[in-house]
C-alpha positions as CSV (number, residue, x, y, z in Angstrom):
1,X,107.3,87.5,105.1
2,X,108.0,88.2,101.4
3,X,107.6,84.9,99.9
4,X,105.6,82.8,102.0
5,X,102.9,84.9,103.6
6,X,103.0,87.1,100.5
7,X,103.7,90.6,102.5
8,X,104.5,93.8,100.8
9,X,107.8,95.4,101.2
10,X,106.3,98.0,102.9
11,X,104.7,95.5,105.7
12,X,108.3,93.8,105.8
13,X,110.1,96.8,106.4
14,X,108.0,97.8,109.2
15,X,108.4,94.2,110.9
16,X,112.2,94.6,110.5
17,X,112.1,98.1,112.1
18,X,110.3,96.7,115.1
19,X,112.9,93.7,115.2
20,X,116.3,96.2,115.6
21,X,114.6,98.8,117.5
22,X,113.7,95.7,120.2
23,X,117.2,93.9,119.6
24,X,118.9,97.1,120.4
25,X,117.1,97.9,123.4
26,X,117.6,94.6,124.7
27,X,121.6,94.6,124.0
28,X,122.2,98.3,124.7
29,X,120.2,98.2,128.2
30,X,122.4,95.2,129.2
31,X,125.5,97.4,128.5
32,X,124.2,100.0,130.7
33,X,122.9,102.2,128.3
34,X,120.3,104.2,128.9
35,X,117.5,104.9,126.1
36,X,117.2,108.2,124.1
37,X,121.2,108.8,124.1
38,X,123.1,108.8,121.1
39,X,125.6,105.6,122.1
40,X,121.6,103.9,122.7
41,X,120.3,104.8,119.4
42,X,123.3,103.7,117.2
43,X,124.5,101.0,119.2
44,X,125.7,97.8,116.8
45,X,123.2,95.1,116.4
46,X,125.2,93.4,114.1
47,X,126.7,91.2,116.3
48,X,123.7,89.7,118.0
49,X,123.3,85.6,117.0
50,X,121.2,82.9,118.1
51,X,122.8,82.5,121.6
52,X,122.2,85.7,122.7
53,X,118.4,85.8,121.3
54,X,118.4,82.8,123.5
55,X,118.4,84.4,126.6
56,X,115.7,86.9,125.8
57,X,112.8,86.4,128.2
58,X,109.2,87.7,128.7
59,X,110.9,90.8,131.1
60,X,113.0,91.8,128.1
61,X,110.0,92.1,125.8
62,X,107.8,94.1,128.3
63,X,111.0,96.1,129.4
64,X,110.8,96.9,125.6
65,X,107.3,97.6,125.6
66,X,107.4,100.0,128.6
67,X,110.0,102.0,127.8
68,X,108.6,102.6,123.9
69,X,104.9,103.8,126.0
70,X,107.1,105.8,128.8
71,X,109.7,107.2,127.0
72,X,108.9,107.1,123.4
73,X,104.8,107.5,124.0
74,X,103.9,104.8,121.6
75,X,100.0,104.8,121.3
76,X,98.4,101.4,122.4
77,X,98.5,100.3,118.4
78,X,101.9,100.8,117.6
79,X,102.7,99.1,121.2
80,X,100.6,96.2,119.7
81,X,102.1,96.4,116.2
82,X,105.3,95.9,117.8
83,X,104.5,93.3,120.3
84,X,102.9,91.3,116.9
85,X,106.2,91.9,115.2
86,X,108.4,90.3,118.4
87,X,105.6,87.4,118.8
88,X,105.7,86.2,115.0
89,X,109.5,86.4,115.2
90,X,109.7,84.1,118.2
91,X,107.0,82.2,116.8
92,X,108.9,81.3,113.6
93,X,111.7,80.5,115.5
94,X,110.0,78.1,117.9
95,X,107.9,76.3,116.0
96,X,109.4,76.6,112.1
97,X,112.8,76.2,113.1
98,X,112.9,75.0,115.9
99,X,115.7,77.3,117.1
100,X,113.9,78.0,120.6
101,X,112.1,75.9,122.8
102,X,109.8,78.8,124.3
103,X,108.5,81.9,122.6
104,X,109.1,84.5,125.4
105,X,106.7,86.6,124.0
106,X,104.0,83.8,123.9
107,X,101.8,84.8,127.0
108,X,102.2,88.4,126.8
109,X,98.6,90.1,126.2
110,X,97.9,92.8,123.4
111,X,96.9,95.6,124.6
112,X,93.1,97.1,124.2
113,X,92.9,99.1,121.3
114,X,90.7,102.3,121.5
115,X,87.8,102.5,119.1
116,X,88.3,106.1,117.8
117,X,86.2,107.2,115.1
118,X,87.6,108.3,112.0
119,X,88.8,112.1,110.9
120,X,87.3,112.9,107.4
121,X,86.3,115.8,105.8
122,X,82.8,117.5,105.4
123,X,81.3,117.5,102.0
124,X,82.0,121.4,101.6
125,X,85.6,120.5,102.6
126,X,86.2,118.1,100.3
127,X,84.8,120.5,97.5
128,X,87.3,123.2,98.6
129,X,90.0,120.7,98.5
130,X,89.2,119.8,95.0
131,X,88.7,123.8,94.3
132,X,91.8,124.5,95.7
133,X,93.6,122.3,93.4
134,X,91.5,123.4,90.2
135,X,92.8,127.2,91.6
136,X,96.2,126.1,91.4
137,X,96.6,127.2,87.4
138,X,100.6,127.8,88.1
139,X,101.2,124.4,88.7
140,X,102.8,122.0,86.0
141,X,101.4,119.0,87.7
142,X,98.0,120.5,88.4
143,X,95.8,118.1,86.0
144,X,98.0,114.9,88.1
145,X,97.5,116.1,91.4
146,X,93.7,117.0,90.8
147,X,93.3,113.9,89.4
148,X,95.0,112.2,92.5
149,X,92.7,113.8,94.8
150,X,89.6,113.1,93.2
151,X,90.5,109.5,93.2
152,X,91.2,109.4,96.4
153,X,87.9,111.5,97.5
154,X,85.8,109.4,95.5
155,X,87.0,105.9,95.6
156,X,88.6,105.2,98.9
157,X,91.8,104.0,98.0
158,X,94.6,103.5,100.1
159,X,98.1,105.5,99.3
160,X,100.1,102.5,98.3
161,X,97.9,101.3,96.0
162,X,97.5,104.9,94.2
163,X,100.5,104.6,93.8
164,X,101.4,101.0,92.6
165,X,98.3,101.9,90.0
166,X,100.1,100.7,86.2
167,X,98.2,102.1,83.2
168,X,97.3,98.4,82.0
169,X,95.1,98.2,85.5
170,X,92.6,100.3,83.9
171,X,90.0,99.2,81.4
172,X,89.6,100.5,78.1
173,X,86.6,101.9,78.7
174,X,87.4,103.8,82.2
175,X,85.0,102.1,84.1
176,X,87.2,100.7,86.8
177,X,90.9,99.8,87.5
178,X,92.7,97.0,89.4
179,X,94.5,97.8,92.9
180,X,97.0,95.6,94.7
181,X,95.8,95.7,98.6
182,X,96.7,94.6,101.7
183,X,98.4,91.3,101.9
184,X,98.9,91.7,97.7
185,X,95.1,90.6,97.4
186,X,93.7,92.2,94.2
187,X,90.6,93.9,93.9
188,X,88.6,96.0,91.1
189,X,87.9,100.1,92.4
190,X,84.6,101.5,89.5
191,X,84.8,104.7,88.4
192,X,82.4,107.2,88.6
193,X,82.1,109.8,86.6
194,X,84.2,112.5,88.4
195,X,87.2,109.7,88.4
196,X,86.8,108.9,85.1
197,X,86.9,112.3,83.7
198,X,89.6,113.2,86.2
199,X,91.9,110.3,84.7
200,X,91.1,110.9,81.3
201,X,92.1,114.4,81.7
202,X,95.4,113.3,83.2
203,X,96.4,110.4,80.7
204,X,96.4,112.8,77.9
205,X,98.8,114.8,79.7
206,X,101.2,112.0,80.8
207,X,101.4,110.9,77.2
208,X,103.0,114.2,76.6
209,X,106.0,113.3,78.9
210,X,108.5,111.4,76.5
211,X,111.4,111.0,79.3
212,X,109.3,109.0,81.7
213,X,112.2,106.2,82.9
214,X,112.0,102.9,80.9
215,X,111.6,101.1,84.4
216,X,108.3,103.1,84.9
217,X,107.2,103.4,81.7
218,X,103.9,101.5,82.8
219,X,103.2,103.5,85.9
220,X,100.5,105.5,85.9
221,X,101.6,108.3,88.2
222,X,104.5,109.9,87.4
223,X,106.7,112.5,88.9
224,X,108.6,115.2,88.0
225,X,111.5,113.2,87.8
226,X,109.7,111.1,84.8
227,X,109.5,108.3,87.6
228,X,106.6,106.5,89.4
229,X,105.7,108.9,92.0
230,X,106.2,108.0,95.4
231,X,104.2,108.1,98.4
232,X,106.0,110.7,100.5
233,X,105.8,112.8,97.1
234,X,101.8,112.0,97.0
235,X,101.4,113.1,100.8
236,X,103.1,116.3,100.3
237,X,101.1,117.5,97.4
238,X,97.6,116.1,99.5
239,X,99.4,118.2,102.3
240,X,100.1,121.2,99.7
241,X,96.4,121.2,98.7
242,X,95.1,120.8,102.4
243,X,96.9,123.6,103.1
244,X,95.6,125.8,100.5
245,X,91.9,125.2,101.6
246,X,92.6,126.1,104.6
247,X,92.3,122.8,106.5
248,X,95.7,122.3,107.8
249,X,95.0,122.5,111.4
250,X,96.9,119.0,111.5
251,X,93.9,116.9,111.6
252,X,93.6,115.9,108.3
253,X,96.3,113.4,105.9
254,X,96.1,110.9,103.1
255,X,94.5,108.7,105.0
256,X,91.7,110.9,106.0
257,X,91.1,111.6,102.6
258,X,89.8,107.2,102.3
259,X,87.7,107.8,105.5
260,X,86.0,110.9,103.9
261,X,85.3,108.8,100.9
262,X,84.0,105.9,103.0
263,X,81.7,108.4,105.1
264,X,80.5,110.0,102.2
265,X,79.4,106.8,100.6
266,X,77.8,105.4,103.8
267,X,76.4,109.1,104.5
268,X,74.4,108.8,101.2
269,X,72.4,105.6,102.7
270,X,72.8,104.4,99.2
271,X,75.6,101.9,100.0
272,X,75.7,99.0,102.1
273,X,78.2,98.5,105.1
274,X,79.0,95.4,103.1
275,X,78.9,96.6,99.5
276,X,81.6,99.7,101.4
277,X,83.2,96.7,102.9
278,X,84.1,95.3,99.3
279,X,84.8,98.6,98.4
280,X,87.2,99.6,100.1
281,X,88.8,96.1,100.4
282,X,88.8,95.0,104.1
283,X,89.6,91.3,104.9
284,X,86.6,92.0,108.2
285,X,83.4,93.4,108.6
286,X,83.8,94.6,111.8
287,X,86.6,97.1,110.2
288,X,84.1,98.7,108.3
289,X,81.1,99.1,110.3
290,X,83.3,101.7,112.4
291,X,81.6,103.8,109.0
292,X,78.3,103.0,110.7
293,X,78.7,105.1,113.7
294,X,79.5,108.5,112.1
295,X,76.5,109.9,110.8
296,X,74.9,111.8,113.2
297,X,72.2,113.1,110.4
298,X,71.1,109.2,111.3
299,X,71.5,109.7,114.9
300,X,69.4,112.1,115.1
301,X,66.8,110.6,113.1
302,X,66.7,107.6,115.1
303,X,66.3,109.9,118.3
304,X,63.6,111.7,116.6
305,X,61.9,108.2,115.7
306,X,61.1,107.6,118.9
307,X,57.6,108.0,119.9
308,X,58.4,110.0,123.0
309,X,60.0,112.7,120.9
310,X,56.6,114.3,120.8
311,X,55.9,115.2,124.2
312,X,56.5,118.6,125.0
313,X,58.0,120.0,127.8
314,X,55.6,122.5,129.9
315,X,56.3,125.9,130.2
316,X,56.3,127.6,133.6
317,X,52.6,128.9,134.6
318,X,51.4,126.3,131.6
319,X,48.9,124.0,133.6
320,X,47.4,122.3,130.4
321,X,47.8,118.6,129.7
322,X,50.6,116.8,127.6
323,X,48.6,114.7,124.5
């Protein structure tokens, strides 16, 4: 995963989660365990080799599959992240080692994703996000964190790659910065003005901080602990902020902060699905155009477009003639 198809260590751990949490079902259940009690959940994997993960079979994965929908209420995405996890396992023993004849989880079907559209905020919510952390004049960190919302608001980028942002990545001039992606593919993010002004603001206060760990000295992020911030530090302060502008009705996370940016852009009718595509660095088109369906400013405007918009609608007692 790591060195061949070039994943990040974030994508790998999540693989290897799914692997244990499937190899332990498997073994416990065959023990007699049943899920959700404590011998279940900390039952030893350590032992499990080859000739046991030869007797897996298509029931065992389902099995698997059912009981994380029934029991644990896995949505049908994380049921498919899960089954993808079990197939390409299987699949690299099968047919790049060799180690199995059949892939048990071969013929088993993904199931239908649903097409939800995304949460974002409204343009006078994501002012009183930025206003609440402008308010925020007791914080130490207040120019950082103002300066990490306002990137996110305005360019779309994902948390991880906030994150993994070095000071190097950005031109001299301000004008954009480099951001590893999803499956470490590298893209350029332009700044606009706000951003610009935003990380200006903040790199004069980081060069203030002379303990910043020699191992992070080229982040550009830093925490309180003079290290590379991390991203359950970044999603508590969005949390902190969301909180204080009064939009913590559980809706709302990181993440919804790059759909609100994506909306926004598309909302403007300035920006091209595939310019927004580009932007905010999806491998597909059809990923992005879910921005497409949002706007119902446009909705409405196709609905008035429509020549039969005009006819009215008579009145009771009205006996005069629609034109």
């Amino acid at each position: 995963m790591r060195v061949i198809k070039n994943r990040t260590a974030q994508t790998t751990a999540k693989y290897e989660h799914d692997l244990c949490m499937f190899l332990r079902h498997v073994a416990a259940t065959r023990d007699g365990l049943k899920p959700g009690t404590e011998e279940y959940q900390t039952y030893d994997i350590s032992g499990i080799d080859f000739e046991f993960i030869k007797t897996i079979t298509s029931n065992d994965v389902l099995a698997f599959l059912y009981h994380k929908k029934s029991d644990d209420h896995n949505e049908s995405h994380a049921i498919a992240r899960r089954l993808s996890s079990i197939k390409s396992f299987f699949k690299y023993l099968t047919v790049s080692k060799h180690i199995l004849e059949e892939n048990p989880a071969a013929n088993i079907e993904t199931p239908p994703q649903k097409n939800t559209l995304p949460r974002f905020l409204s343009l006078d919510e994501s002012l009183a996000l930025i206003n609440a952390v402008n308010s925020d004049t007791e914080s130490k960190t207040r120019v950082r964190d103002y300066a990490i919302i306002v990137l996110f608001l305005n360019s779309g980028i994902r948390l991880s790659e906030l994150t993994g942002i070095n000071i190097t990545d950005i031109d001299d001039e301000f004008r954009s910065l480099r951001v590893l992606g999803k499956g470490a593919k590298e893209r350029t993010v332009y700044l606009n003005d706000a951003s610009q002004n935003a990380l200006k603001a903040y790199i004069h206060v980081r060069a203030l901080d002379t303990e910043i760990k020699p191992e992070d000295s080229k982040a550009l992020f830093i925490s309180s602990h003079h290290r590379r911030i991390s991203n359950t530090m970044v999603q508590k302060i969005v949390y902190k902020y969301l909180s204080a502008a009064g939009l913590s009705n559980g809706h709302y996370s990181v993440h919804k902060l790059r759909h609100t940016a994506a909306t926004l852009m598309y909302r403007s009718g300035e920006v091209d699905v595939r310019v927004l595509k580009d932007i905010l660095g999806h491998e597909q088109l059809n990923t992005t155009q879910i921005y497409t369906h949002v706007s119902n400013k446009q909705m409405e405007k196709a609905m008035d477009a429509n020549p039969l918009s005009q006819i009215g609608v008579k009145s009771p007692g009205d006996t005069s003639e629609n034109k």
